[in-house]
N, C-alpha and C positions, 0 to 999 in steps of 0.2 A: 479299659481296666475295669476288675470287678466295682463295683458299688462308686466306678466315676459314672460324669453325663455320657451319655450316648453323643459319639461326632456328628455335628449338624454337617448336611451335604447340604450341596447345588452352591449356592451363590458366595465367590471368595472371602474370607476377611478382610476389611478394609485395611488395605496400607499406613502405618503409621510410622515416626519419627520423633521418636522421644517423645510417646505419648500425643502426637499430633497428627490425628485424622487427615489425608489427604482427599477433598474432594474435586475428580475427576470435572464435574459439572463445570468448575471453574477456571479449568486448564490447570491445574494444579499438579505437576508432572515434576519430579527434581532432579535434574541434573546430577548422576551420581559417580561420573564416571572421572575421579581429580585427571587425568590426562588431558580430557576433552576439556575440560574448565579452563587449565594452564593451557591450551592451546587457541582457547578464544583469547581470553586476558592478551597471550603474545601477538596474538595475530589483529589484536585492535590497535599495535604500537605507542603504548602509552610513555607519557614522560612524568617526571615528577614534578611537575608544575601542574598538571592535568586536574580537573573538577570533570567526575566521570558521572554520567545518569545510571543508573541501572534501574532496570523495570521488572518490576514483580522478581525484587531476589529472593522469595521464597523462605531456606532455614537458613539460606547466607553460605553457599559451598563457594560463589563464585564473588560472593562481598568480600569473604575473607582474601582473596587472590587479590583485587581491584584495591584493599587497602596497603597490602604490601608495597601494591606500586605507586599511583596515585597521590595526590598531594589532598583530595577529599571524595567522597563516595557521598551522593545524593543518591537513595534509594527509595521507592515510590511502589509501598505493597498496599493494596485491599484489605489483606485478612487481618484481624488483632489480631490473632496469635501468632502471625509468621515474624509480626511485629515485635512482639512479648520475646519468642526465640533469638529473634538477630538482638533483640537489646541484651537480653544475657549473654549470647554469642560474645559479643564485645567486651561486653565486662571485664576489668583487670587487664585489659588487653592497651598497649602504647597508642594503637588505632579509635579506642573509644571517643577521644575529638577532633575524628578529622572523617568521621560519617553522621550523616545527616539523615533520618529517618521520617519520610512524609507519608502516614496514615488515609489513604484516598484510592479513590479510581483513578487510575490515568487520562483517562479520557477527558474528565473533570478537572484536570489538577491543572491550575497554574503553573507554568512549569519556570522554575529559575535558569540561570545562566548555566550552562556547562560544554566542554571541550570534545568531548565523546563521550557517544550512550552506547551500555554495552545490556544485552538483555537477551530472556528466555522467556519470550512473552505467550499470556495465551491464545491460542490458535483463532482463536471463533474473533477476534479484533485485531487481526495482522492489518489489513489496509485501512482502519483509522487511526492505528496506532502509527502505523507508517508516514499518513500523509499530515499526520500530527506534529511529528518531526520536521517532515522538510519543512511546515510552514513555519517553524520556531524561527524567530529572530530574537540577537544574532545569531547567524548560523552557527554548525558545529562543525567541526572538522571531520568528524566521522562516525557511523554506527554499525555495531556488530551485531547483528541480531539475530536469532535462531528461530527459524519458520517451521511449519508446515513444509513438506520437500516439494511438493507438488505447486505449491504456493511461492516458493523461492524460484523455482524454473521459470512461471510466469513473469517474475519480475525482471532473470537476467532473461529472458526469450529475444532474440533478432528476429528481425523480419525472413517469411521464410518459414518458421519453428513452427511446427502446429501449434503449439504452447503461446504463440505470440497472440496478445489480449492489449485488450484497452488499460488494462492493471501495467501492461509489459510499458507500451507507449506511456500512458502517463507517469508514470515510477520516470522514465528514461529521461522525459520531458525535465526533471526536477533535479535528477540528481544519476552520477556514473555508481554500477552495481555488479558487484564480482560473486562468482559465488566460492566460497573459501571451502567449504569444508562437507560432507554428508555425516550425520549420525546415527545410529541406528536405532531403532524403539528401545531396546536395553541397557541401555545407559541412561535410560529414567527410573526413577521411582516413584509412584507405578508405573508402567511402560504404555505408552499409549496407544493406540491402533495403529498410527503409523509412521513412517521415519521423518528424521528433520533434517535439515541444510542450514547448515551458517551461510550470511549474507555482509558482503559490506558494502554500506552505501556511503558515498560522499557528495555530500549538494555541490551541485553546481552554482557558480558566483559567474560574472552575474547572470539572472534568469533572461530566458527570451521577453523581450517590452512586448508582449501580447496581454489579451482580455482573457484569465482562463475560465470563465464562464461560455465564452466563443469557442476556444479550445474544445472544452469540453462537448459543448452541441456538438463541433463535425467531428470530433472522435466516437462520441455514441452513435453518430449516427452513422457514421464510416465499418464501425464495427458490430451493426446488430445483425449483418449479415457480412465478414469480414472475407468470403472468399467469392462472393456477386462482384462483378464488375464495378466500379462507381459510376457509370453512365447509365447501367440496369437502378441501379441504388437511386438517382435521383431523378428516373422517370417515374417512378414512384407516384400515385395520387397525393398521400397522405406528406410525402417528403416535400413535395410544390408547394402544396399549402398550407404547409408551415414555413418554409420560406419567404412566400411570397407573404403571407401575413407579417412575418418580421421584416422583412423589405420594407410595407407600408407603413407601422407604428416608427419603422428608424427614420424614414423621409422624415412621416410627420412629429418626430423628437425635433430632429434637427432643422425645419422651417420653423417650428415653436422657437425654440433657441436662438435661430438666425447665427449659428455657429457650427463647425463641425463638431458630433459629440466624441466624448471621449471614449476611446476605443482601447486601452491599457490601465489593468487594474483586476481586483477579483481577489478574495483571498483561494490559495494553489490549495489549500486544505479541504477546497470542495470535487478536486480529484479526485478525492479517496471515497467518495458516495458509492457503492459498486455493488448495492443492495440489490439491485437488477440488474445487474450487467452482464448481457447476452456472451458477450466478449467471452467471458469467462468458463461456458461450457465447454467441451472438449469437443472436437471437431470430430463430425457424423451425429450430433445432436443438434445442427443448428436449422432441420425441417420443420421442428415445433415453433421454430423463432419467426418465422417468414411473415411478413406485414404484408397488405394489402397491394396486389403490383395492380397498376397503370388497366383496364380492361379494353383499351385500343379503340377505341370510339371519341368519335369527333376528331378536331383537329388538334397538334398540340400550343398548348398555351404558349403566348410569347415568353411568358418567366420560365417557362420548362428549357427554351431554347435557350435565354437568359444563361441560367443555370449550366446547360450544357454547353456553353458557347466556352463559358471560364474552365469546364476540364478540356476540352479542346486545347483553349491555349496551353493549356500546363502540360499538356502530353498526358493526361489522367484517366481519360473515360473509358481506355479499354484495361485499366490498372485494378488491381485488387489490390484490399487494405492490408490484407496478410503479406503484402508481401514490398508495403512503402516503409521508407524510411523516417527518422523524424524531421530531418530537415523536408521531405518531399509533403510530410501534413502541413508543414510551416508556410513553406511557399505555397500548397492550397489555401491555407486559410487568409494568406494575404493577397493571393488575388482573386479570391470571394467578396472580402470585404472591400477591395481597392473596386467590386462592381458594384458595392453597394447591398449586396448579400450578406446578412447574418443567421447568427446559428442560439441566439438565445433574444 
């Protein structure tokens, strides 16, 4: 218009909502599509007894849904101001005491008692936030939670799936995972680069009596090259002598002790480490990954045979990790350590 400003090009106006900046950096994407809300809310099966978690509800599209049904809404947002929103949200509303508003990181937050967590969490902390959950006790009955799409496929992935990871195995290990529902990037506000997948997980009761520190050794180790043989995997140089090194410090634990040490225990919350987890790139990138193989000189070490003697017995060594089940890592890793072999 004559004597307005001249339109600034290139970079969009930031997204707002009632006067509140949505920053991108933070995962801060909102759910705006009421069907898709009322169709998490139904599909988590709430009853009216229910104390429900939500994580990062944002301006409250999906609180308000959760309080309709719910008997109380524990809600756990980062930003003051999403905070400041949902408390006026509420206001004058029958539901103002029966939601509970905690001011924090999740990651950080003590978390109280509840029935079902239902959330739209941000992307960049899906597997601490994940393995945050299963470790809560007491357990919950159930969580709904909307991922990354790429990131929920890893979690339901079978043996088999390209997509099948160390994230697929340990998630599996913990707890049964459906995937319910896909989203599309348009039904956020702002829309983010790419689509999401509703998830529902239900722990498993009770967990397997293993050490998930053990666990976890021969899962990294099984999957830093998940489609090598495991017999090529643990002729390995570098694979031996970590083993056999943990071989010797576990003797000399348990002569120290004059007991056998105890092999069950570990908080499961150290699953969700996955900050380098090879596992996780998409398969025909995993030639960058490759660790030092064995250079065929001299003869092999008796721990090498050691080693290879226990996939032998198990039917393992001409097996690839892509393609075992959980019970097949389970019976590995217990007749690893029934040889006296450990993985941490």
């Amino acid at each position: 218009m004559a004597g307005g400003k001249a339109e600034r090009k290139g970079r969009p106006a930031p997204q707002r909502f009632q006067g509140i900046q949505f920053q991108k950096s933070k995962g801060q994407h909102i759910l705006k599509n009421p069907l898709i809300v009322q169709s998490i809310v139904q599909k988590a099966g709430l009853k009216s007894t229910d104390i429900v978690l939500e994580i990062g509800p944002g301006t409250g599209n999906m609180t308000m849904k959760l309080l309709e049904v719910a008997k109380k809404v524990i809600a756990v947002e980062l930003d003051p101001r999403m905070v400041l929103e949902l408390q006026r949200r509420v206001q004058n509303t029958p539901y103002v005491n029966h939601l509970q508003l905690i001011q924090g990181d999740i990651l950080k937050t003590e978390l109280p008692y509840f029935d079902v967590c239902v959330a739209n969490i941000p992307y960049q902390i899906s597997s601490p936030i994940t393995f945050k959950l299963l470790s809560h006790r007491p357990l919950f009955r159930c969580a709904v939670i909307m991922y990354q799409k790429e990131f929920a496929q890893r979690l339901v992935a079978q043996p088999g799936d390209p997509l099948f990871c160390r994230l697929s195995v340990n998630t599996q290990l913990l707890a049964r995972v459906f995937h319910l529902l896909k989203v599309g990037k348009n039904n956020f506000r702002p829309p983010p680069k790419v689509d999401s997948s509703v998830v529902r997980i239900e722990p498993r009761t009770p967990l397997p009596p293993i050490n998930f520190k053990e666990w976890d050794g021969l899962i990294r180790l099984c999957f830093n090259r998940k489609n090598k043989t495991l017999g090529s995997i643990f002729r390995q140089k570098p694979v031996v002598a970590l083993l056999e090194k943990n071989y010797k410090t576990f003797q000399a634990l348990q002569d120290a002790s004059g007991s056998k040490v105890q092999e069950v225990g570990a908080d499961p919350s150290l699953l969700g480490d996955l900050a380098e987890d090879d596992s996780m790139e998409v398969e025909g990138d995993a030639d960058a990954m490759e660790i030092m193989e064995e250079d065929g000189s001299g003869d092999p070490s008796s721990f090498k045979e050691k080693a290879l003697g226990v996939l032998k017995q198990g039917g393992y060594e001409d097996k690839r990790s892509s393609k075992l089940t959980q019970d097949d890592f389970l019976r590995m890793l217990a007749l690893f350590n029934k040889a006296g072999i450990h993985f941490t």
